[in-house]
Structure formats: structure tokens, C-alpha cells
PyMOL commands that place a pseudoatom at each C-alpha (Angstrom):
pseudoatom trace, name=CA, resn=UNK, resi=1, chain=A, elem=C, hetatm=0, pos=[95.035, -11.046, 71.016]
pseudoatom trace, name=CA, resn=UNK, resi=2, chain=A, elem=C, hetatm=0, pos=[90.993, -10.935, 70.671]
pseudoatom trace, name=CA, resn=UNK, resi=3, chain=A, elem=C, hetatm=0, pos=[90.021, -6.832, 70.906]
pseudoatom trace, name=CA, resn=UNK, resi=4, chain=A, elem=C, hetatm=0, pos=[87.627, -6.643, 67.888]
pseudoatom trace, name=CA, resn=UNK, resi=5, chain=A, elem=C, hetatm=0, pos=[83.814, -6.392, 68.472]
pseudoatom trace, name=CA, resn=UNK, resi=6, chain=A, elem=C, hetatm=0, pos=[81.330, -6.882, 65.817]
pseudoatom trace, name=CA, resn=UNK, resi=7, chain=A, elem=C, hetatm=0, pos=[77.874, -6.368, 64.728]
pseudoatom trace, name=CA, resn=UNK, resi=8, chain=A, elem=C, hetatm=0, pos=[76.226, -8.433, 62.290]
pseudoatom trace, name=CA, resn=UNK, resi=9, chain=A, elem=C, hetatm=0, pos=[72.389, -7.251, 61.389]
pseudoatom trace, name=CA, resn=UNK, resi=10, chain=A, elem=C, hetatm=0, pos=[70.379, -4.835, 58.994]
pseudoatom trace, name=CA, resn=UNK, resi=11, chain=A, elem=C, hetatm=0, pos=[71.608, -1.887, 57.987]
pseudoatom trace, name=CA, resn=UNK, resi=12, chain=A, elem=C, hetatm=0, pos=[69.342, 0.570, 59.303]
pseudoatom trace, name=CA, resn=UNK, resi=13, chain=A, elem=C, hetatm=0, pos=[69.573, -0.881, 62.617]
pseudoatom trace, name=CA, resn=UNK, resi=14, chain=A, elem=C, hetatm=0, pos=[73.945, -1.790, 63.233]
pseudoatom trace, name=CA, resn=UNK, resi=15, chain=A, elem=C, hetatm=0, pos=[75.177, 1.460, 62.049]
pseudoatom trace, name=CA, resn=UNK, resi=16, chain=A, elem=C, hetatm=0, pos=[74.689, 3.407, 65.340]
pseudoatom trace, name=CA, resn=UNK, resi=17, chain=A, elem=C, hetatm=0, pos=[76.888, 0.815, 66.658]
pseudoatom trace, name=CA, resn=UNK, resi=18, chain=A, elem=C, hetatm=0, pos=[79.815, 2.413, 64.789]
pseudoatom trace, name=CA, resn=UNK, resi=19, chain=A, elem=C, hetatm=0, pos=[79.571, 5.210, 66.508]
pseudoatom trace, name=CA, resn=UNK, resi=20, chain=A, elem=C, hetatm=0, pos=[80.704, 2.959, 69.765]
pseudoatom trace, name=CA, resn=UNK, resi=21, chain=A, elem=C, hetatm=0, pos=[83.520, 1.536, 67.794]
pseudoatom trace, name=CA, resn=UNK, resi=22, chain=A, elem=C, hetatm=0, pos=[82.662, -1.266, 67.211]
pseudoatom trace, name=CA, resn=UNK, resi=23, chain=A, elem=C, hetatm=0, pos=[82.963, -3.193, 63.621]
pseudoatom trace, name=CA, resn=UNK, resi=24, chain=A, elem=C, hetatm=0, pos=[79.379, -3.366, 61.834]
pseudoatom trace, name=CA, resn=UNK, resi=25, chain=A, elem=C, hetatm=0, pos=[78.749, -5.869, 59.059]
pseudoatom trace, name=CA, resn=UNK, resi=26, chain=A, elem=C, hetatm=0, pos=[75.101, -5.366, 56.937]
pseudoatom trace, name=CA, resn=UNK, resi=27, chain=A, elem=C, hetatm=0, pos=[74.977, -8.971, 55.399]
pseudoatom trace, name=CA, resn=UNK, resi=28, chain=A, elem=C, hetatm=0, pos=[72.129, -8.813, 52.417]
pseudoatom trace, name=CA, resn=UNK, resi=29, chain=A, elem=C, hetatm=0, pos=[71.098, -12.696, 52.639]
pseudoatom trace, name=CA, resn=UNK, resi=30, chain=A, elem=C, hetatm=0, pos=[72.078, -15.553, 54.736]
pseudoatom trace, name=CA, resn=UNK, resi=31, chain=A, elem=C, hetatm=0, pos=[75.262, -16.750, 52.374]
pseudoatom trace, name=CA, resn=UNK, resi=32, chain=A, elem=C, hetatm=0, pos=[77.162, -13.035, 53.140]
pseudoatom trace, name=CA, resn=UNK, resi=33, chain=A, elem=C, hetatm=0, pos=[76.416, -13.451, 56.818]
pseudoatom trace, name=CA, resn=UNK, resi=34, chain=A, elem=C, hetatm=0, pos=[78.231, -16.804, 56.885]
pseudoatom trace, name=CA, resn=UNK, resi=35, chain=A, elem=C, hetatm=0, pos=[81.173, -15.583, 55.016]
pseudoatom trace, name=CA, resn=UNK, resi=36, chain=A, elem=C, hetatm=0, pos=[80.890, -12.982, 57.657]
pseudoatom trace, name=CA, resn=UNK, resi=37, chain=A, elem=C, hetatm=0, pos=[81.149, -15.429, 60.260]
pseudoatom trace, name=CA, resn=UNK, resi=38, chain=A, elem=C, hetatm=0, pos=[83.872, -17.010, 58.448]
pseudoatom trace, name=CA, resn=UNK, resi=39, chain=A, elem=C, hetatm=0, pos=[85.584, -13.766, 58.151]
pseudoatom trace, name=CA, resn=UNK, resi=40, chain=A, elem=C, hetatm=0, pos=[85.449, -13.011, 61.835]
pseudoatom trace, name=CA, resn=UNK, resi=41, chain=A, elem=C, hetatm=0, pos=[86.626, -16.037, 62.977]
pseudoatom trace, name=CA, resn=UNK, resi=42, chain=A, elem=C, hetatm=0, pos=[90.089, -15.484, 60.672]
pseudoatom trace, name=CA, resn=UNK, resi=43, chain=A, elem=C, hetatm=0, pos=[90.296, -11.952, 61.981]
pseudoatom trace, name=CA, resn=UNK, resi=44, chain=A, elem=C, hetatm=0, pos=[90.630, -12.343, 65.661]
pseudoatom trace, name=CA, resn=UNK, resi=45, chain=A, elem=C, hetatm=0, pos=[87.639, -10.928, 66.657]
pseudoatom trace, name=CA, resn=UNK, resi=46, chain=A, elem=C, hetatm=0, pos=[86.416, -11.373, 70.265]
pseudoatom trace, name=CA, resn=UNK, resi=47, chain=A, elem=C, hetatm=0, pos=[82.559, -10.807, 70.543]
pseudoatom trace, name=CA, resn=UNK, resi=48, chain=A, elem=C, hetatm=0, pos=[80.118, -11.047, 67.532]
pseudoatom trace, name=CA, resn=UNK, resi=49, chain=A, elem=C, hetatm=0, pos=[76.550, -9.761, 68.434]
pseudoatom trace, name=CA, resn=UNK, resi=50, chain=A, elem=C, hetatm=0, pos=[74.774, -11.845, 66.049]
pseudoatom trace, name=CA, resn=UNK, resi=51, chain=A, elem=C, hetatm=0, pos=[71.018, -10.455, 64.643]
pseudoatom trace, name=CA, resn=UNK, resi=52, chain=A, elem=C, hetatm=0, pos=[68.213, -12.727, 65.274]
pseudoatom trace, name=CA, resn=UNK, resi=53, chain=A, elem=C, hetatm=0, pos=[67.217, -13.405, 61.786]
pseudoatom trace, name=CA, resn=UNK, resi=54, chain=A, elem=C, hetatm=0, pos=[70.519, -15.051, 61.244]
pseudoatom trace, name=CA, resn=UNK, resi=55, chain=A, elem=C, hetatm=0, pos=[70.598, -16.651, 64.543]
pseudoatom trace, name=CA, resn=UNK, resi=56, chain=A, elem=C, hetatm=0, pos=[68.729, -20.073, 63.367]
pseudoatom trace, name=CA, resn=UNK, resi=57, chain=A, elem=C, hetatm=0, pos=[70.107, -20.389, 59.431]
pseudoatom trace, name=CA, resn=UNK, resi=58, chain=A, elem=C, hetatm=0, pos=[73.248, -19.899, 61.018]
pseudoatom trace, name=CA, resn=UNK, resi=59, chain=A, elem=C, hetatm=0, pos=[73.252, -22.746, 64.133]
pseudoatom trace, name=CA, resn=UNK, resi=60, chain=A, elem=C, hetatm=0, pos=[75.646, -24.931, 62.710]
pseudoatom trace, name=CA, resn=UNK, resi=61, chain=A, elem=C, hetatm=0, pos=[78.830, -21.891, 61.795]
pseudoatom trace, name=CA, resn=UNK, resi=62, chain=A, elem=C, hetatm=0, pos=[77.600, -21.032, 65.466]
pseudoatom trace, name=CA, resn=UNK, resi=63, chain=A, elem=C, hetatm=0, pos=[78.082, -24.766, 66.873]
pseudoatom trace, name=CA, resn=UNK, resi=64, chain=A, elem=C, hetatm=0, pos=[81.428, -24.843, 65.036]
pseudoatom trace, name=CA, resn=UNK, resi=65, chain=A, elem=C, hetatm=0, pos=[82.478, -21.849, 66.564]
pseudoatom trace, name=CA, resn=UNK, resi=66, chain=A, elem=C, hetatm=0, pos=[81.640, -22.891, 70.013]
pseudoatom trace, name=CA, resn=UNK, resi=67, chain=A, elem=C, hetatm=0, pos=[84.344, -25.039, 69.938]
pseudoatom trace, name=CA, resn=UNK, resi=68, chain=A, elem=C, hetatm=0, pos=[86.817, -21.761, 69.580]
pseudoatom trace, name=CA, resn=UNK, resi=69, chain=A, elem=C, hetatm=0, pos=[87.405, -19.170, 72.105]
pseudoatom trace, name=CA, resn=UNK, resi=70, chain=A, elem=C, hetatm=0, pos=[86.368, -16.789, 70.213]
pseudoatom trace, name=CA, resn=UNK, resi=71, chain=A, elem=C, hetatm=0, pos=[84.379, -14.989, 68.702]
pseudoatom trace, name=CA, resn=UNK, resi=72, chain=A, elem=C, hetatm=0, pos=[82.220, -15.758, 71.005]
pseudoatom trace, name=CA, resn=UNK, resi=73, chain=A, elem=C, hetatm=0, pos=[78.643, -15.254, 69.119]
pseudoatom trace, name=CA, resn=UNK, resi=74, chain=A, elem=C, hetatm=0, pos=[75.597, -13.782, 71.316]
pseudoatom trace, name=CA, resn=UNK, resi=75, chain=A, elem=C, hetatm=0, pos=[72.204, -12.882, 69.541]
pseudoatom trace, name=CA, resn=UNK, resi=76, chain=A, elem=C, hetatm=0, pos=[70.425, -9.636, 69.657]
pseudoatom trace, name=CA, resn=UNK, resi=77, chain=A, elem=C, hetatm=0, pos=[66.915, -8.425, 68.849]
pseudoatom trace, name=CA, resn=UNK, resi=78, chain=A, elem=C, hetatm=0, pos=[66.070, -5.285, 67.871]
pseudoatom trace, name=CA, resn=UNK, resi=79, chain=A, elem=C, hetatm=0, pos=[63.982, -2.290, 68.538]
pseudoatom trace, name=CA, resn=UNK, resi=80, chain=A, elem=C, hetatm=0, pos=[61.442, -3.252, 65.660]
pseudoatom trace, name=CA, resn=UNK, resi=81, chain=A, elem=C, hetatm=0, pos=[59.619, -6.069, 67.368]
pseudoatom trace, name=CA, resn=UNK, resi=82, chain=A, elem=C, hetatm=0, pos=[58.874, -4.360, 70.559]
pseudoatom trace, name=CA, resn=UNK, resi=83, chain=A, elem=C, hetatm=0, pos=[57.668, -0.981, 68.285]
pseudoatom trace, name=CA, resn=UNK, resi=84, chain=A, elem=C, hetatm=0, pos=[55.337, -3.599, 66.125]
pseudoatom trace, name=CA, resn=UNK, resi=85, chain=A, elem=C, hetatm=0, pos=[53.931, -5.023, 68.932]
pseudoatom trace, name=CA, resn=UNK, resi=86, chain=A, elem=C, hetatm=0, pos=[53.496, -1.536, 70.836]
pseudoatom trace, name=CA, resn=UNK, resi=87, chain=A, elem=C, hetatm=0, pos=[51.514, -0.450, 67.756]
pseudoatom trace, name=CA, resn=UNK, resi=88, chain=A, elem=C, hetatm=0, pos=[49.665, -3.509, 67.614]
pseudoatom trace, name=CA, resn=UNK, resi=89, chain=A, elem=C, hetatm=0, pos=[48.680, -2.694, 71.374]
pseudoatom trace, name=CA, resn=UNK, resi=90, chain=A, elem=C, hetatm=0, pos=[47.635, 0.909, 70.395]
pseudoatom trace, name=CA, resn=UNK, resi=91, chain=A, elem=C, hetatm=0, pos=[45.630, -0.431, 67.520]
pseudoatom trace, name=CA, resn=UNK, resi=92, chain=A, elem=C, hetatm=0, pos=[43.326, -2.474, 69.507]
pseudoatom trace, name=CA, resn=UNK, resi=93, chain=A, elem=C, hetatm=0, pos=[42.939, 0.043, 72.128]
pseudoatom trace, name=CA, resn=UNK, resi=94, chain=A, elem=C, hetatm=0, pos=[41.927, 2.906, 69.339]
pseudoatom trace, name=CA, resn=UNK, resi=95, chain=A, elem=C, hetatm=0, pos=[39.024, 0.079, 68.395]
pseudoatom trace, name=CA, resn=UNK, resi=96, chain=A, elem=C, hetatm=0, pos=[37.946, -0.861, 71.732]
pseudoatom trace, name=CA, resn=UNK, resi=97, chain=A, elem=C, hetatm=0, pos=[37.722, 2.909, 72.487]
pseudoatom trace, name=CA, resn=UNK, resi=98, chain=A, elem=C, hetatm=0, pos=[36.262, 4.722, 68.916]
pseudoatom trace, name=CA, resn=UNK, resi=99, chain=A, elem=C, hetatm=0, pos=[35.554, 1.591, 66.841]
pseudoatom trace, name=CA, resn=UNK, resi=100, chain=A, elem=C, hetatm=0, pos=[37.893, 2.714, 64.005]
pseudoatom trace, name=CA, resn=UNK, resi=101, chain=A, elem=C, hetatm=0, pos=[41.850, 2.291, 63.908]
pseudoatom trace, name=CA, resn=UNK, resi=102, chain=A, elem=C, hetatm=0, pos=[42.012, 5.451, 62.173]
pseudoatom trace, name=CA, resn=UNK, resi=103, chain=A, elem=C, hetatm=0, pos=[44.121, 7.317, 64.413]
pseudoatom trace, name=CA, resn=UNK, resi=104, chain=A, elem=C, hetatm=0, pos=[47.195, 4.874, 64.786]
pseudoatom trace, name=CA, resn=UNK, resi=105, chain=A, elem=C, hetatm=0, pos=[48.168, 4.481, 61.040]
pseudoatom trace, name=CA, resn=UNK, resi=106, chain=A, elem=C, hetatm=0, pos=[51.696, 3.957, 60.411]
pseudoatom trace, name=CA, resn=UNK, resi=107, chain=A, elem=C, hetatm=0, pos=[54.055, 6.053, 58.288]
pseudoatom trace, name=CA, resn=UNK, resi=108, chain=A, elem=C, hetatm=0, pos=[53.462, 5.078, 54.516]
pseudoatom trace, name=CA, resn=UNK, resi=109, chain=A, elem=C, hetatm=0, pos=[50.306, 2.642, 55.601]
pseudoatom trace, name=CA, resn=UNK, resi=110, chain=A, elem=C, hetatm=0, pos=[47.624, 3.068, 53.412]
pseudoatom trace, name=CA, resn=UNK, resi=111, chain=A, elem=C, hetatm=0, pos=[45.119, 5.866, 54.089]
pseudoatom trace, name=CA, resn=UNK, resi=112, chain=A, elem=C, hetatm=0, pos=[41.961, 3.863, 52.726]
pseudoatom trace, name=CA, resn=UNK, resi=113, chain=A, elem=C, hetatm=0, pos=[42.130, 1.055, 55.105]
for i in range(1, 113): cmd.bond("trace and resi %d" % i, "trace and resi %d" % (i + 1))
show_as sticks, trace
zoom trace
């Protein structure tokens, strides 16, 4: 029987997902994440939420599985993006406003900029 959910992504951003019970996988290139893939496919796993940066290096494991019932693969994006682009936002509303950037700097961005 499929009961087994999984995670595949970074690190710093799966391991909260542990916490939910749910099976977490950090790949550190694209050749773990396949044998990931591989892995969950032998293991009976029903749902594998699939990070985007693996999503296209990936498509043909993904096709193959598609022809499975499971694990059915679904992508996910993360936080990151959405805080990049908010701070992007801030950035060029600090330089319409004071002419500097100066007060949105990023932790460990470099002060002389």
C-alpha cells in the first residue's frame, strides 16, 4: 500500500517538513536526486513533492514515472524567490524615495556597495 510522503529539495528549506512526518531527502546535485527518485519509486511511496531546481533535469525519471501510480511527483517552489523579489521591490522603492539603497542591505551583503 502507498502511505509514504516525500520531500525532495535543499536542506535548509525540506527539514521543517519532518516535523509533519513526512520523509525529507537533501539531494547535493542532480545525480543523488535521481537515485532519489529511483529510490522512491522501489519504496512504495505515494506523493513526492519535487523542488523546482530538479523539476527540468529531472523530466524524463518524471515522464517514466507517470506511467506508475505512484509516486505521483508534484513540484514546489520555495519561500526564497518570493523573499528575493520582495527585496528587489524594497530596493527600488528605497532609490526612488532617498536615492541610495542603503537602508535595504541584506544579511552578509557588502557594506561598501
Amino acid at each position: 500500500m502507498f502511505e509514504k510522503v516525500a520531500v525532495v529539495g535543499d536542506s535548509d528549506l525540506v527539514f521543517a517538513f519532518k516535523s509533519l512526518g513526512l520523509e525529507v531527502f537533501s539531494p547535493k546535485n542532480i545525480d543523488e536526486a535521481r537515485k532519489t527518485l529511483e529510490a522512491l519509486d522501489k519504496e512504495n511511496f505515494a506523493l513526492c513533492f519535487l523542488h523546482q531546481d530538479f523539476l527540468k533535469p529531472l523530466e524524463e525519471e518524471r515522464k517514466a514515472l507517470r506511467k506508475k501510480l505512484c509516486p505521483v511527483v508534484i513540484g514546489f517552489k520555495d519561500y526564497r524567490d518570493v523573499t528575493d523579489h520582495l527585496g528587489n521591490i524594497m530596493r527600488e522603492m528605497a532609490i526612488k524615495a532617498t536615492g541610495s539603497d542603503s537602508l535595504v542591505k541584506r544579511k552578509g551583503q557588502d557594506e561598501r556597495r
